[in-house]
N, C-alpha and C positions, 0 to 999 in steps of 0.2 A: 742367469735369468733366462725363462724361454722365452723363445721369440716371438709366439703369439700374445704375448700384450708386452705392450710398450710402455716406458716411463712419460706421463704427459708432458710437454714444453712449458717451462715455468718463466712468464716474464720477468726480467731485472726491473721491477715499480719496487719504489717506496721502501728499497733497501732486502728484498728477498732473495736469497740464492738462488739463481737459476739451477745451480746444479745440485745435488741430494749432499744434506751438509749435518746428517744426525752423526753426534756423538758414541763414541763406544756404550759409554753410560747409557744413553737412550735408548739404543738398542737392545744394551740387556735387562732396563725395567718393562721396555715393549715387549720382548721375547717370551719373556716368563709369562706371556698372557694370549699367544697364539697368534700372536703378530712378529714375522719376520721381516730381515731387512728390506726383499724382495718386496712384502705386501707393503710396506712403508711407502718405499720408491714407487712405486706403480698407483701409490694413492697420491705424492705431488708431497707429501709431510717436511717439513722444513724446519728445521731452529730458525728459533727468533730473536733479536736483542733487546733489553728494553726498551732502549730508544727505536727498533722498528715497531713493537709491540706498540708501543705510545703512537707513530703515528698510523698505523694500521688501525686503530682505534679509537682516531681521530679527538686525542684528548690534548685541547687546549693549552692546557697549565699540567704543570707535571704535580701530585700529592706524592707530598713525604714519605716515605716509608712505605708507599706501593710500588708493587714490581710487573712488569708486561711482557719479562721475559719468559721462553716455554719454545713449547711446540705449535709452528703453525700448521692448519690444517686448512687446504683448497677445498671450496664447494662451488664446483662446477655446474655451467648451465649449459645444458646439453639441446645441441642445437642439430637436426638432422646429421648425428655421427663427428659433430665436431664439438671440444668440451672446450671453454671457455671459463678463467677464473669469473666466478661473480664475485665472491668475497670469502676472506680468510674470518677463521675462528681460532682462538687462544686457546690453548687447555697453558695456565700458569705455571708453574713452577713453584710457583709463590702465594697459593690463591687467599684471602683472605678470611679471617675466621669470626665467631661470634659464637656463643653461650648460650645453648638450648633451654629450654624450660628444666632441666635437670643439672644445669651447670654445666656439662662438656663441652668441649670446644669442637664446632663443626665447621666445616670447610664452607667456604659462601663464596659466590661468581666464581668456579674455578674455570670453567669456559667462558667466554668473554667475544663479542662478536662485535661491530663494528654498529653504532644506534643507529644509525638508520637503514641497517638492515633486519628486514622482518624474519620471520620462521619460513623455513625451508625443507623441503627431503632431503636428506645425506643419499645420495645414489651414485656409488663405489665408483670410480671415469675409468674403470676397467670396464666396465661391465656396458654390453653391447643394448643402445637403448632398444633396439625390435622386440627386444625379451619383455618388454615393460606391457606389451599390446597382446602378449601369448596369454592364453591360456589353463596350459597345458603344465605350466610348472608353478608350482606353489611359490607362494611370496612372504617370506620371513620378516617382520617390522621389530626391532630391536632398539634399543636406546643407544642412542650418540653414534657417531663416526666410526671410529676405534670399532667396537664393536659388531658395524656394520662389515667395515673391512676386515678384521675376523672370519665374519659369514663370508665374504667373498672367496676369499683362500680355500674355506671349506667345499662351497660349492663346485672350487674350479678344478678341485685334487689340487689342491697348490699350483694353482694358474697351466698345469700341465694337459690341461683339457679346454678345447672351443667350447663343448656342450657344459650348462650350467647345471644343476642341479636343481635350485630353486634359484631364487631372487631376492637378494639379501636388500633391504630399506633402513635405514634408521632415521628417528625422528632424534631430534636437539632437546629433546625435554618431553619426557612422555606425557603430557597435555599437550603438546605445541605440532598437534595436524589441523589445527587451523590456526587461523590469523587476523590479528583485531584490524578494523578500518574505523571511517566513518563515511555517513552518508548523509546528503544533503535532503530534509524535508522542509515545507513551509514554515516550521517551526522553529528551523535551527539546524544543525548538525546533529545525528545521534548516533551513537557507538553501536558497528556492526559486529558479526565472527562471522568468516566466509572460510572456507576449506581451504587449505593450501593450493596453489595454483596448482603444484607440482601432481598432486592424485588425478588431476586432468589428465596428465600422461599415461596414466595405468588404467589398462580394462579390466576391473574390478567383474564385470557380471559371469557368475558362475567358476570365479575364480576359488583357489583354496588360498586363504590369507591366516598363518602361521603369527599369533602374538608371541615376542621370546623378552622379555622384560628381566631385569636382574633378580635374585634368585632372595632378596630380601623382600619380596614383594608382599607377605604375611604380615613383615611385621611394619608395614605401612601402608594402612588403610588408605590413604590419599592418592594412593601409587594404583594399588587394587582397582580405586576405582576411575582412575584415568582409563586404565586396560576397561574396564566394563566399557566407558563410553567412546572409545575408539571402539571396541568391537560391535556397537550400535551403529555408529558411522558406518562402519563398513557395509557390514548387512544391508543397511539401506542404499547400496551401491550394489546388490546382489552379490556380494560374495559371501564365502562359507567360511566361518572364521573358527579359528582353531586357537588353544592356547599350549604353550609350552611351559615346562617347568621343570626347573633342575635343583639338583641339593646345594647347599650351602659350603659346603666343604667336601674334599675328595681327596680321600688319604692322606689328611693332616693338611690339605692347603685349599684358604679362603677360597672361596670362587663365588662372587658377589655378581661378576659379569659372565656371560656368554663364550663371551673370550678368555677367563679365567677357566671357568670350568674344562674347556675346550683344549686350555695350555696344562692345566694341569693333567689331564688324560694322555696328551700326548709326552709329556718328562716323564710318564708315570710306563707308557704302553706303548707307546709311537706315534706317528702320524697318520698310518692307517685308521690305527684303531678310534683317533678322537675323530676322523670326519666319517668311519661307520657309526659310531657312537650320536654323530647327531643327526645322518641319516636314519635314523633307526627310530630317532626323537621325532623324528618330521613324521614316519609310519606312525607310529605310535599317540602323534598329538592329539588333545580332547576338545570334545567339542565345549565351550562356554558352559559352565554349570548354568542351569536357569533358575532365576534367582528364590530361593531359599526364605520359608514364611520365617516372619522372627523367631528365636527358639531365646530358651533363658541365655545361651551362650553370648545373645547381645545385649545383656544386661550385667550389670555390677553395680554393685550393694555397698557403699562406701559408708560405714557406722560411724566412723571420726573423722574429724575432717585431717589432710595431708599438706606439704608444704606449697603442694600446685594444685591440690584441689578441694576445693570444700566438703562436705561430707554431703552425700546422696547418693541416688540411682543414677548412672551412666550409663547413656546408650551409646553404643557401638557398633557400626556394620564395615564389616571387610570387603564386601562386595561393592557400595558406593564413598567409604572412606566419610561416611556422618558420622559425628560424633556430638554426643553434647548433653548435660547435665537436663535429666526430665522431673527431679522433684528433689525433694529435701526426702533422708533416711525412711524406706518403708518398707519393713519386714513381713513377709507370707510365710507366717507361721503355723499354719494347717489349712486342708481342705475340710471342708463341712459339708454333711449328708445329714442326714434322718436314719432311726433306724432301717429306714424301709429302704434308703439307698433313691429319696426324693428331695429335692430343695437345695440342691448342689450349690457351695458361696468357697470363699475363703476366708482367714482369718487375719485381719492386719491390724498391725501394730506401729504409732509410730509416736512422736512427740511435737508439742505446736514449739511457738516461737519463745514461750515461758516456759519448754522444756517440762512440758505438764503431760505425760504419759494418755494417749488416746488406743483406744481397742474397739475392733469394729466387725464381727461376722456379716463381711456383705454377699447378698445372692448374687449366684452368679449372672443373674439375669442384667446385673449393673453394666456388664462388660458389653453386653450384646443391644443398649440403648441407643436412641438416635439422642443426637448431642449430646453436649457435654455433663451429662446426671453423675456420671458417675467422679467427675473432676470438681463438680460444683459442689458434690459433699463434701468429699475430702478438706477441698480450698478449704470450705466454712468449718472445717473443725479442725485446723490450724494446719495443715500440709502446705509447705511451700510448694506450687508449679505455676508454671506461666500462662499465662491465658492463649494459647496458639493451642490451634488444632493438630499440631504437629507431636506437642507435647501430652495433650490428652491421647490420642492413639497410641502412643509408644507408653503410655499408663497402662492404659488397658494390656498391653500386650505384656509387660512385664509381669501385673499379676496373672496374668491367661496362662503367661508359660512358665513363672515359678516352677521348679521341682522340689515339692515337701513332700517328708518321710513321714509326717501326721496327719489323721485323719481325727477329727473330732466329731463328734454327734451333734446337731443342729436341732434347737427347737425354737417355736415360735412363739412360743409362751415362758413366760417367766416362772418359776414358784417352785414347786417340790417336782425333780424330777427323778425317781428307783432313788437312791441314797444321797443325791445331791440337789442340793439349792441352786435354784437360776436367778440372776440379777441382768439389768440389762448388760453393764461391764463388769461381772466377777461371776464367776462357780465358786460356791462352797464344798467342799469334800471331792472326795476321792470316787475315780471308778475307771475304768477299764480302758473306758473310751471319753475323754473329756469330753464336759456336756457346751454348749455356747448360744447364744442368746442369737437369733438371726431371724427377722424380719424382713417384710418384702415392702414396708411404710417406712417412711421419716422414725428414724430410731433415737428421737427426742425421748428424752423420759425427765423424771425427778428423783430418780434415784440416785442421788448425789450426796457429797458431800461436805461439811464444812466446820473446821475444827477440830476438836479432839475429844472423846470419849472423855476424857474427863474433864472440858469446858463446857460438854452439855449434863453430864453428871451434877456440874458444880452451879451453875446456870439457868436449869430446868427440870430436871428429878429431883432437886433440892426440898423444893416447894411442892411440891406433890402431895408427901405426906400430910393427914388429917384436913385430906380436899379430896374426899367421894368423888366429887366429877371427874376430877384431871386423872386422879389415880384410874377411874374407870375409863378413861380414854387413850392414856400411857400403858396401859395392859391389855388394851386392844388391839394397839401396833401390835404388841409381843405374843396375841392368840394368835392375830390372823395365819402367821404361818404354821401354826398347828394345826390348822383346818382341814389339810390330808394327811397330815401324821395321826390323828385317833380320827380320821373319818368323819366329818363333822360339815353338814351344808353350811351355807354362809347364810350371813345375817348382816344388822346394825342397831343402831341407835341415834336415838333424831332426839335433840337436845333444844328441849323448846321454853320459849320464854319472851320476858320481853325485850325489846333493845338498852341493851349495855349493860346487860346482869353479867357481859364473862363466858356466854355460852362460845361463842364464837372462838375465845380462848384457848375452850378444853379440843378443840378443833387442831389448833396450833402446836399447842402441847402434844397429842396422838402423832400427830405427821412430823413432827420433830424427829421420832422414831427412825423414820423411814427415810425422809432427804429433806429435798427443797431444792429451789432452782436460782438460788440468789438473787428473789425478787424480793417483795412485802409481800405477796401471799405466799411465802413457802410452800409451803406440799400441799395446800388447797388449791381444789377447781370451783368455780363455780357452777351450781346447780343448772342455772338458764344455758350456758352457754356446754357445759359440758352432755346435756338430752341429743343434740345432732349427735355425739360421735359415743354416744355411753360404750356403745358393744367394744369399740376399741381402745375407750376408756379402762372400760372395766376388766376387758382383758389382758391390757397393758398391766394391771394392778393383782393379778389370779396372785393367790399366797399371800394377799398381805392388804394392808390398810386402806383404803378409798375415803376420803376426806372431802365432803360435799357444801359448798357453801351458801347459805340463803335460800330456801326452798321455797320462801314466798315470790323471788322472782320469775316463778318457773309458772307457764301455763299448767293450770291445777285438774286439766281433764288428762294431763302428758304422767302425773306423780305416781298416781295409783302403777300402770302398768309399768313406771320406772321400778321401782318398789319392787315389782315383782320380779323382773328380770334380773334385779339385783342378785336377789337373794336366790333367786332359782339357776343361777348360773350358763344359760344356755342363749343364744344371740338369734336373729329369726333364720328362717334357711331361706336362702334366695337363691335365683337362677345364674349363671353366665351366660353372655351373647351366644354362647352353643348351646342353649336349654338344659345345661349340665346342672346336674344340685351343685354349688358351691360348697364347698368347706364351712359352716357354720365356728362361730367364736363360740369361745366357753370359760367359764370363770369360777376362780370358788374365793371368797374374800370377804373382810369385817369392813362394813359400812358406818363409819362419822358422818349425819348430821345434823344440820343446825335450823332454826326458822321461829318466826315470834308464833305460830300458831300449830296446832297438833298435825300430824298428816291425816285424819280423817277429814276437820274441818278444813284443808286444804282440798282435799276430794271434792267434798263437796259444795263447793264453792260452784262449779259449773255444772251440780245438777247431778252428778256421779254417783252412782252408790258406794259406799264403804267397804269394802268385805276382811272378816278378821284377819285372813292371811295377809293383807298387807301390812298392819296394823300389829302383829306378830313380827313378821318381818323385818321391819324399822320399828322398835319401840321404841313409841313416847316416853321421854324422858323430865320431868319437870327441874329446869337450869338452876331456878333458884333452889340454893339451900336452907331457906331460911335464915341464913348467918348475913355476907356479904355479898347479895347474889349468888353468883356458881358458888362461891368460896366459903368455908367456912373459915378458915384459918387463911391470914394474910402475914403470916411470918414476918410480923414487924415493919409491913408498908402501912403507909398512911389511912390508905382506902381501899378499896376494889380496885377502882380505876384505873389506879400506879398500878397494885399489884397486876394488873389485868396488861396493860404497856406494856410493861417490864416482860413478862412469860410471853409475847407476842415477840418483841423486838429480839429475846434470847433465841426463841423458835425458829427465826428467818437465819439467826446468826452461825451456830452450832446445832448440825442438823445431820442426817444418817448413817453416824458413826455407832449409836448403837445398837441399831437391825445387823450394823455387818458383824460385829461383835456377836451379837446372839445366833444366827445363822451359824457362826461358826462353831459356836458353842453346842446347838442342837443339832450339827451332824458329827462333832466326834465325841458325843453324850451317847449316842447310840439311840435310833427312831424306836427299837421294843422296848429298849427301858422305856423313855417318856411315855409307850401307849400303855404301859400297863400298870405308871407310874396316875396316870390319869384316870384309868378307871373308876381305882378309890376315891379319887378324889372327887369327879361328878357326881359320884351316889355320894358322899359326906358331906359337899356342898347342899344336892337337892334337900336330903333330910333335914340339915339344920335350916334351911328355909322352906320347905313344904312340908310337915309334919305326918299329915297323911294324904300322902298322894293319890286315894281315891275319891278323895273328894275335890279333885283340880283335873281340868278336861288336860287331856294329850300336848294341846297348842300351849300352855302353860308349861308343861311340863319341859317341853322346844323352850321356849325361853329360858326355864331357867337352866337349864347345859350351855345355852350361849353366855349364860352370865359366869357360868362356873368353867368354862374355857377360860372364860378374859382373866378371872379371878387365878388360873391356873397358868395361864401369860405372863401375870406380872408376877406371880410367886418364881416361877422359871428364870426370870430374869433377874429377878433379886436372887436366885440361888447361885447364877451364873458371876454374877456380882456387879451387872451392868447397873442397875437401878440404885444399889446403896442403900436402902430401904430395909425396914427391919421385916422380919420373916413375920408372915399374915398381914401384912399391910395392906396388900391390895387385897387378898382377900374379903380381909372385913367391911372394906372400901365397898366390895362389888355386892356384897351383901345386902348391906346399907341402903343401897342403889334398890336392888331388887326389891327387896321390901315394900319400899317407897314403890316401887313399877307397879305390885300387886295390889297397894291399898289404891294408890290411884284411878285403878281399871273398873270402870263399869261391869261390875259381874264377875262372877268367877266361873262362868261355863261359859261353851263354845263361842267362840269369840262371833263368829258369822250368824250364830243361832241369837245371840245376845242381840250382835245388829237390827237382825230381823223382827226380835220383839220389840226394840224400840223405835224401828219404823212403822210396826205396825201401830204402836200406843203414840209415835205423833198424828198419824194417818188419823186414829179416832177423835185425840183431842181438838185437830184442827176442823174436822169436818162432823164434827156429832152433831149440832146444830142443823146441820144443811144439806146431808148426804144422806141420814136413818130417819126414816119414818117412824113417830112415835105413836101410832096407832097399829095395831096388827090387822085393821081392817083398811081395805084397799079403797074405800069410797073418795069419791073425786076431790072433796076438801081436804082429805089429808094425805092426796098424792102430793109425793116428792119425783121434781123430772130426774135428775141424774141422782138416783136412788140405788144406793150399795148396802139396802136392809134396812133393819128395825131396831128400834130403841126403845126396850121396855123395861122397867123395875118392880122388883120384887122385895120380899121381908129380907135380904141381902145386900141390896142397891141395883145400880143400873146392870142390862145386859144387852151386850151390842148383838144382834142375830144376823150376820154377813152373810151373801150370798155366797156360793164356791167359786163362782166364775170372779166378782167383785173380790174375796180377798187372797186370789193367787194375782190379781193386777194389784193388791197392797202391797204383798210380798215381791214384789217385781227387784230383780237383782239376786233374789237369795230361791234357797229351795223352800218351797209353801208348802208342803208335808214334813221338812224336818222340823219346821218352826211350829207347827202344830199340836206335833208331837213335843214337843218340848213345853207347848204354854198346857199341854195335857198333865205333862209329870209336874210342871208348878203348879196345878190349881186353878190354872188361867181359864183354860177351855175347858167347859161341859160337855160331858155328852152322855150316850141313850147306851153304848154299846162298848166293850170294853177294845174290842177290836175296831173300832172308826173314831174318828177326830172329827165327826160331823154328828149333828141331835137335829132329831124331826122336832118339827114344830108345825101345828096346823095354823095355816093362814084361811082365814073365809070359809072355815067348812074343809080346808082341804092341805093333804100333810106335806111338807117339804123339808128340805135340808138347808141346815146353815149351819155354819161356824159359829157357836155361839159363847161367847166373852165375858168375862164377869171385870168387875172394877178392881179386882186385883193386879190389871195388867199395869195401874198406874200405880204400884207399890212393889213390881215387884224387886225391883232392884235395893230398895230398903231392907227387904226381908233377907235375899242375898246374903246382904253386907252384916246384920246383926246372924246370921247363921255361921259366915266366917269368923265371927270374932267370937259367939262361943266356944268354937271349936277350938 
């Protein structure tokens, strides 16, 4: 032994050797690990007996089957240069075991220290305490005793050198550089951590402090993050903290510890070589990584649940040792763009607690919300996570930093997109780049489902057949998505009647098609309440059916321009808070609805005028059939009534299984067959219902293509075999219909022009008495004060003589030159000159223009109707 350090004096207390009493044995399981006899001795190490162990550790009652015998180890308090036992620790011999979360059997208390003593610094009683106040020499912190005296040897050249190298410390449990207390407040006592006294002794500022922890420290997070928060400690003590790290193994032999490592170098190379080996480590040591944003690598995707852990996402961090279950299973199975490479989301997939499969293109604007929006979706559409904001963040960041290998194409609209169908949760068909449904609103929809294709077959297509209405509204689900397959604006039909003829039915029946939402009104909205939000209404529905209920509930000055926007598919363009144009909605879609009154006589109810494009738009449809209200055939119910129940309560029950059916059917049918499948079929349709189309204006014509679309919906879907329906069924259905549309309709020319004549023939009938002067002389008894012309008769009958200025305020709403020209081609209006719609007439001596009217305008609509039915 060299003479510069000495073995310290070990009192004869409580049965301890004073004199160095290790076994051959002990020396050779210490040796193998760069602890020799010398560093032994010179650290005070002692065997133990049971029975000294028991009373070193002051246990009362002896337990059965536990053993106190081992190795004891001096931890000295160093006192100006004189070391003093404070109290011994045990490493057992025997230490006690217990059965991890995986069944192994792990070592428990194998150190053991006397309870009433607290956490301490191991500081080597070789080692000269002045060193502790230097600055100048780095200071190594290591786990446990052993360990530290390891580092001591190294530092000293094997005690053969005064100068140290660095300054080896070990802590008793790499948590344990502080120490619990309590403190007394007003309130009680409460539980303090105050530093080890011992770092009192060290000048930590602007010191280099060297962490060297055992070399498993990867694969324990808890361990990792003990070293993070000691290396926080320290820093706030001004020192510059450094971390060490070494491999696990070194030429076939574990090295878990410092000392291991250190002993295996030297069996392997020498003794030189292992204390240049960890000088060299001390050069070389890194500074603290600074901690690292979460990356996928702290997440894990657990699909089925395991013996120790249920199935979800697991979050994990090496650097503070958190760990902990953030949701139930949720897969990011692509990113989502736009063609254009805007509206960036992902795509996730997961299942609720009924194991009922959810799919959801969220933008990615979810992740970058203040609170929790994007956890409070999820929750509500069955995701388990916990309500802590700890677990919403580590959400957000698991889908933020997914790595997927797909990218899908994102739209914000549903319906026909290049070759494929959009549903809010499914693509039909095939393409390059899957297409996905992704919204920046509450991605509520009704496109759901319930049952099966052939409980709504059996249930509700049943009854269709030889009922014109239902058929006409079950083949309007099946045009709507034809409406950009052959190019085709949108429209509807408003099914009017009085209360409880069934109209409202044929409503139920159409949206059967398409979903429901598991309420009583399946796939209907209603009219009043759905005016606030139409544009997103309507856009939500682009490709497909919109199902309107009760139009009389609806302010009647709001219908007209609904009507329009419907069918015109275009939403208003508005500004954002930047003056920017916004993004306008747009929509192409077949309109169901219902109301006891026509939509013109709802127009006009507040005074509105009429115009035919709306009325085109939405055709009037008359509900009853003459038979049983809607129905003409009740396939063996009682009444209407039942029958009318029954297709209601089937509709809410079994509902959007066969839109998805047919969807699939018309994309791997192929889109140029159908449009060119179609073509024939619109002209074969118009002909057999317009016999000569010159004599039916343009807006007729519109109509009838929407009828032969629908008619061409349901044929489609009976070819497909969704319907069950014999082949022309709906056809002749929609035929039926139309027919009935065109005998119904006031007129068979320009629908706006038609308007206008019979505003103007109310305008004469109400006011001929009180507004036309029936004298052509202006003498003061047969002035009239608010006077719009004259009223004279001839060997013809009356004729109304209108001023120009008075009947362009008649015509108010419409154009008063086409309407002119039009009562000119009827007979209606006189005139002087082949080129004007105005005749002189002299008043007093003196000539002037008027509009002048014959009493054919109150017939003309007679004459009309016996001209169409010659023909």
């Amino acid at each position: 032994m060299n003479k510069i350090y000495h073995e310290p004096k070990i009192n004869s207390i409580i049965g301890i050797s004073p004199t160095f009493n290790l076994s051959e044995e002990d020396l050779k399981r210490r040796g193998e690990s760069f602890l020799t006899e010398q560093t032994l001795r010179l650290a005070g190490v002692r065997r133990v007996s049971n029975d000294v162990g028991h009373q070193i550790l002051s246990k009362d009652t002896r337990q059965k089957d536990v053993e106190y015998a081992g190795l004891g180890i001096p931890c000295f308090q160093h006192l100006d240069g004189d070391c003093k036992v404070s109290h011994w620790t045990i490493r057992r011999d025997i230490p006690d075991y217990e059965k991890n979360g995986a069944g192994e059997l792990k070592e428990k208390r194998k150190y053991i220290k006397p309870p009433t003593v607290k956490n301490q610094l191991y500081i080597p009683p070789m080692l000269p305490t002045e060193l502790l106040q230097r600055t100048d020499l780095p200071i190594v912190i290591c786990e446990g005793e052993f360990k530290a005296m390891a580092l001591a040897r190294a530092a000293t050249n094997d005690f053969t050198s005064e100068k140290w190298s660095f300054v080896p410390l070990g802590l008793s449990g790499v948590d344990n550089f502080k120490k619990k207390g309590t403190s007394d407040t007003p309130h009680g006592q409460r539980t303090i951590t105050e530093e080890l006294t011992d770092f009192q002794k060290i000048n930590f500022d602007r010191a280099n402090v060297c962490i060297c922890f055992d070399s498993d420290l990867s694969d324990k997070p808890a361990v990792k993050a003990a070293r993070s928060r000691l290396s926080r400690f320290i820093k706030e003590k001004g020192a510059k903290v450094f971390h060490i790290n070494f491999p696990k193994v070194y030429q076939g032999s574990s090295t878990k510890g410092i000392d291991d490592y250190l002993g295996a170098i030297e069996k392997a190379h020498g003794l030189e070589r292992a204390i240049g080996t960890f000088l060299e480590m001390l050069e070389k040591a890194q500074l603290p990584k600074k901690p690292k944003l979460l990356t996928a690598e702290n997440f894990e995707l657990v699909e089925y649940g395991e013996a120790e852990r249920a199935a979800g996402v697991y979050y994990s961090n090496t650097e503070t040792g958190e760990s902990f279950r953030v949701c139930s299973p949720l897969k990011i199975v692509a990113e989502t763009q736009t063609e254009r490479g805007e509206n960036y989301g992902r795509l996730l997939e997961w299942r609720d607690s009924q194991n009922r499969p959810h799919r959801w293109a969220m933008p990615i604007e979810f992740l970058h919300s203040t609170g929790s929006k994007l956890a409070e979706y999820l929750a509500a559409s069955g995701l388990e996570i916990m309500p802590s904001r700890k677990h919403h963040e580590k959400l957000a960041f698991y889908i933020a930093t997914a790595q997927v290998d797909k990218t899908f194409i994102s739209t914000d609209k549903i319906g026909l997109h290049g070759e494929c169908f959009v549903l809010p949760d499914k693509t039909f068909g095939s393409s390059e780049n899957q297409i996905v449904y992704q919204t920046d609103y509450d991605g509520h929809h009704n496109f759901k489902t319930a049952g099966t294709l052939e409980d709504w077959q059996s249930n509700i297509s049943k009854y269709c057949p030889n009922n014109s209405r239902l058929l006409l509204a079950v083949s309007a689900a099946f045009a709507a998505p034809l409406l950009p397959i052959v190019h085709m604006q949108g429209g509807g039909f408003h099914f009017r009647g009085a209360t409880s003829n069934g109209k409202t039915t044929a409503l139920y029946a159409g949206g059967s098609v398409c979903g429901g939402d598991g309420s009583e009104h399946g796939f209907l909205l209603p009219w009043k309440a759905t005016l606030n939000g139409l544009e997103i209404v309507a856009a939500g529905h682009n490709h497909n059916l919109l199902c309107l209920d009760e139009i009389g509930e609806c302010e009647s000055r709001e219908i007209g321009n609904a009507a329009y926007m419907l069918a015109n598919g275009r939403g208003k363009i508005r500004m954002t808070k930047t003056i920017a144009v916004r993004h306008s909605l747009s929509w192409n879609l077949m309109v169901l609805s219902n109301g006891e009154h026509k939509l013109s006589d709802k127009i006009s109810e507040s005074g509105g005028t009429v115009k035919g494009g709306q009325e085109i738009r939405l055709c009037d449809i008359e509900a009853d059939t003459g038979g049983f209200g809607l129905f003409e055939n009740l396939h063996g119910f009682p009444n209407g009534q039942a029958f009318s129940d029954y297709l209601r309560q089937a509709s809410c029950t079994y509902y959007g299984t066969p839109l998805r059916a047919y969807l699939q059917w018309l994309v791997e049918s192929g889109l140029d067959e159908i449009r060119s499948t179609w073509h024939d079929f619109k002209e074969s349709f118009i002909n057999s219902v317009i016999p000569d189309r010159a004599k039916v204006p343009s807006e007729v014509l519109r109509v009838a293509a929407r009828f032969a679309l629908v008619a061409f919906g349901g044929e489609m879907a009976t070819k497909a075999g969704i319907t069950l329906w014999n082949e022309r069924e709906a056809l002749e259905a929609t035929k039926t219909v139309f027919r009935q549309w065109l005998g119904g309709r006031e007129g068979s020319g320009q629908t706006d022009v038609e308007h206008g004549i019979r505003q103007v023939r109310h305008y004469l009938q109400t006011y001929e008495q009180s507004r036309f002067q029936k004298s052509l002389s202006n003498d003061d008894e047969d002035r009239i004060i608010e006077r719009n012309g004259y009223l004279r008769k001839n060997d013809e009958g009356r004729e109304f003589l209108i001023f120009p200025e008075s009947f362009r305020k008649i015509c108010k709403g419409y154009d008063a030159k086409a309407i002119a020209i039009a009562m000119k081609e009827k007979g209606i209006l006189q005139t002087d000159n082949a080129g004007k719609t105005t005749k002189q007439v002299k008043i007093d001596g003196k000539n002037q223009r008027f509009y002048v009217i014959n009493e054919r305008i109150f017939t003309f609509d007679e004459a009309e109707e016996t001209k169409t039915a010659n023909a």
